[in-house]
N, C-alpha and C positions, 0 to 999 in steps of 0.2 A: 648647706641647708637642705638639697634633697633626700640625702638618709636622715634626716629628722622627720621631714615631710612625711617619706614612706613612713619612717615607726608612726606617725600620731595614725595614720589612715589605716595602719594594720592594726591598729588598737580602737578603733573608731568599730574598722568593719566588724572585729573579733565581739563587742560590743553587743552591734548589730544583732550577729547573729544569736546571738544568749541571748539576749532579749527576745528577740523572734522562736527561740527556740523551748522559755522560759513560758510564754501565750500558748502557744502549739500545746505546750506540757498541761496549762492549766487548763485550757479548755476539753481535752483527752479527757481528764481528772476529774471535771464536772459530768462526764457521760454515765450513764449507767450500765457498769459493765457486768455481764452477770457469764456466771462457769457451769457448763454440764456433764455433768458424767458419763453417759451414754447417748446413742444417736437417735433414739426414737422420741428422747425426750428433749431432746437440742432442738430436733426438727416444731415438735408443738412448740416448745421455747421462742424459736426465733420465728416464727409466724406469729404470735402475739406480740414479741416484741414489735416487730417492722424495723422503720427508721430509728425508733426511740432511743434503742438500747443495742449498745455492742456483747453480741452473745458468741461464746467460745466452747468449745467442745471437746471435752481433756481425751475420752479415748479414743483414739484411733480405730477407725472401719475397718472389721477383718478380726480385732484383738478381742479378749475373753474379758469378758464383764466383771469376772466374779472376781478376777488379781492384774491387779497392773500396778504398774512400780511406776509413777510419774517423770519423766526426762525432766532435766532443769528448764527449757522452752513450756512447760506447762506449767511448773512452779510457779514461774515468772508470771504466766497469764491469770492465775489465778492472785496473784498481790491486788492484783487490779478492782478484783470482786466486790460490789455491793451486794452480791446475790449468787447465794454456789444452790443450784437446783440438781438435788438425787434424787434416784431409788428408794433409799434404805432397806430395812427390812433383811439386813445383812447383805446386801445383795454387791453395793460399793462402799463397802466401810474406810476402802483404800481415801475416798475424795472426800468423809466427811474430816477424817485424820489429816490432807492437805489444806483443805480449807482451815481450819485451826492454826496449823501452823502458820498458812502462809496469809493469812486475810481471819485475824481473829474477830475482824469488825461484821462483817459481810455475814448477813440475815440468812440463813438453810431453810428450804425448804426441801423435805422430803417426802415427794407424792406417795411412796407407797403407805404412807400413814392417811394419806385422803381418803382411801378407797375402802372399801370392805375386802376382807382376804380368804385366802385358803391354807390349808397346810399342807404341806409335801406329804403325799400317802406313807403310812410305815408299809403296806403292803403291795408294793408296783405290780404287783403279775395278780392280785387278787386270791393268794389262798393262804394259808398257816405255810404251809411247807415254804414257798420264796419268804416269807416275812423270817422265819428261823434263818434263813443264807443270808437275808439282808442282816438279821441279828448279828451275827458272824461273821460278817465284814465292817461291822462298827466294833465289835468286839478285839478285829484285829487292825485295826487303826487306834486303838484306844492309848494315849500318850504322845502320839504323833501331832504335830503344829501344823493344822491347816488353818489356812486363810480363810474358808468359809466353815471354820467348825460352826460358828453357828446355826448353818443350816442341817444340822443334825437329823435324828428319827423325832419326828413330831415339831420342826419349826416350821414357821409362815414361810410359804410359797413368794418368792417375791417377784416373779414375773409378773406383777400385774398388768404392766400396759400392754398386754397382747391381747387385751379384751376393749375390743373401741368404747364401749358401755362404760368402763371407767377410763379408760383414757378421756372421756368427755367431762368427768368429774374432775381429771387432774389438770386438764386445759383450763377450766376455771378455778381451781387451786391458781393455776400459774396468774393469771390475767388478774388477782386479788392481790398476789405477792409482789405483781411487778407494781401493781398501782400504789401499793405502801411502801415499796422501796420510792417510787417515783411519783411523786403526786404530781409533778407537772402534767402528766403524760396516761394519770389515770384513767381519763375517760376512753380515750384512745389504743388501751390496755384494755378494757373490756371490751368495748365494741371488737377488737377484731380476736379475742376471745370467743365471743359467739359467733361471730366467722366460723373460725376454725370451729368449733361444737357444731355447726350445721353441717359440714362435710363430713365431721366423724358420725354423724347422726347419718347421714345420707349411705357413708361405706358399711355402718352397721348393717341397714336394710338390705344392704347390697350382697355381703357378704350371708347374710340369715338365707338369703334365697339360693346362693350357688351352694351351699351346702348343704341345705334341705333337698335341692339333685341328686348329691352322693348316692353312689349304688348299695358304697361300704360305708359303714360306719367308726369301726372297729381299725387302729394301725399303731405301731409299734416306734416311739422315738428313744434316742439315744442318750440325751440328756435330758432333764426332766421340767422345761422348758414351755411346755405349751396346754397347762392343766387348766389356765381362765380362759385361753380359748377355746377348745373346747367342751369345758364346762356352759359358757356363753353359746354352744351353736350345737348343740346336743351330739357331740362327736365322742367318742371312750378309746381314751388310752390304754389300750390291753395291757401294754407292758412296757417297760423304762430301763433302758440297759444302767444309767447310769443316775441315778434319781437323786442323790447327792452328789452335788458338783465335787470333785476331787477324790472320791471314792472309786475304788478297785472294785468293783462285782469279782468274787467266787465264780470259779469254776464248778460251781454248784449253781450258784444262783444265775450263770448263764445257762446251761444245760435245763432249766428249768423253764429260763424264757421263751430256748428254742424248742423247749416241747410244747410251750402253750403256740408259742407261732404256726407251729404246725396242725396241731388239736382245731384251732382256732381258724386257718386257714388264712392267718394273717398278708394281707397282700403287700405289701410294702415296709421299709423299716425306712428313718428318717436321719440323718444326720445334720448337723449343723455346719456352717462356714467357719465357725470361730475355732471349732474342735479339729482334732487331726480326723480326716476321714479311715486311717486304715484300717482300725477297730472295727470300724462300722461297718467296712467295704467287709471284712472276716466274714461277719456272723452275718451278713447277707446272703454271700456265697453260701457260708454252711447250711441256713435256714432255705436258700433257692429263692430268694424273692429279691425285687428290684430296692435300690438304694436311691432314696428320693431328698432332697435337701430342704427344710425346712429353716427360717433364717430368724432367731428372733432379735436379730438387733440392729439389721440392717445397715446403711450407708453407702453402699456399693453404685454404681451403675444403675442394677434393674433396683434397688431398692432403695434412692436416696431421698424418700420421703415415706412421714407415715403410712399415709394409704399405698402409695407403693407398695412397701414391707408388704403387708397383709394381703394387697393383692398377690402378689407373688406366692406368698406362703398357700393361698386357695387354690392359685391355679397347680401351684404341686401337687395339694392333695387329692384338685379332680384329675389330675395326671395319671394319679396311679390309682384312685378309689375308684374311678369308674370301670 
């Protein structure tokens, strides 16, 4: 009788536990789970969300926005998606392609279509002469399979959210989309939507003043990265070492740069976290001027929220502008 006993009770607990494990599943399954593609937009995401909604964030802090190859652990996370929130604007074409595959059901929203845009200048240094070098390095890539050909000579710029002025537009993009994925949770969805718009309202005026200080106006970044902002805070990008992501510059159309840098009396040149610095660190050296890191996608430590980001990215610039 007691190895019967044990099998009915090991079949009893086995039971049990499916059952219990079967509730756990279904109530998961009822949350609103929504997938981000970059971290500056995860961070607005999940401050509108709150409690409501379980928010996940496919790429990893530190990695390049413009190509990532998803691991199976992000696949997986995005099955889950009522809501896969990008970019676009060519910018992660990688996540609208996973969400498709892996969650064909789950609503996109893609903020750079809320905003008003720009286009990536054909001419980064500002004369005939660099725009012929830039001709000439799309001419010799021509056939070659990039990941961001879209962002060619004359496509939309798709950094938008580096300018708070529309990051406040896509915060309320977000707190619309969650409340029609989620009507329970609607009201609660926008309320803390304007939350968050009163602080990006508040970094805006914040940031208009620390760079209305600047001594310099005028600095030199290396990928082409930070034109909304500023366009947004009256600042001018002399010149773009690398102004199409994936692009080689000519050793023409560097020697070009590094004569306006100096013509110019450029005081600093910018590199990014995501990028390899040694390029950068090069033509620093050859140029004589300091190498200052500007970050637009944040995550990190000093940067693991939006207004973080930005502040960080200001204080660089009075770092080295003043």
């Amino acid at each position: 009788m007691r190895p019967l006993l044990i099998l009915v009770l090991s079949i009893a607990l086995t039971a049990f536990s499916g059952c219990s494990s079967c509730g756990k599943g279904a109530s998961e399954d009822a949350r609103t789970h929504v997938s981000v593609s970059i971290f500056p937009i995860y961070d607005l995401v999940r401050r509108v969300a709150g409690p409501d909604a379980d928010v996940a964030l496919l790429l990893p802090p530190g990695r390049n926005e413009h190509s990532f190859d998803p691991t199976p652990k992000e696949i997986a996370t995005v099955t889950k998606a009522k809501l896969g929130v990008m970019v676009g604007l060519g910018l992660d074409p990688w996540m609208e392609k996973l969400l498709r595959d892996a969650a064909p059901k789950a609503a996109i929203l893609k903020v750079g279509e809320k905003v008003p845009t720009l286009k990536i200048k054909d001419d980064p240094v500002g004369d005939e002469e660099a725009d012929k070098a830039r001709k000439k390095d799309d001419d010799d890539d021509h056939g070659h399979d990039h990941d961001h050909a879209a962002e060619g000579k004359g496509a939309v710029d798709p950094h938008v959210w580096l300018d708070p002025a529309r990051a406040r537009t896509i915060v309320r993009a977000i707190g619309e989309e969650l409340a029609k994925v989620d009507t329970a949770h609607a009201a609660d969805y926008r309320r803390r939507a304007t939350e968050v718009d009163a602080s990006l309202e508040a970094l805006d005026k914040e940031v208009e003043g620390r760079t209305k200080a600047l001594k310099t106006r005028g600095f030199v970044t290396f990928h082409g990265s930070f034109q909304y902002f500023a366009a947004r805070y009256g600042l001018d990008i002399i010149a773009v070492i690398e102004p199409y992501p994936g692009s080689q510059p000519s050793g023409e159309y560097i020697a070009k740069v590094l004569s306006v840098i100096k013509k110019k009396e450029v005081p600093a040149l910018f590199s990014e976290p995501q990028l390899d610095p040694r390029p950068a660190k090069i033509l620093s050296d050859e140029a004589k001027i300091p190498l200052g890191v500007l970050d637009p996608v944040g995550g990190g430590p000093e940067t693991d929220s939006y207004e973080k980001m930005i502040r960080y990215d200001v204080a660089q610039l009075e770092k080295h502008l003043r």
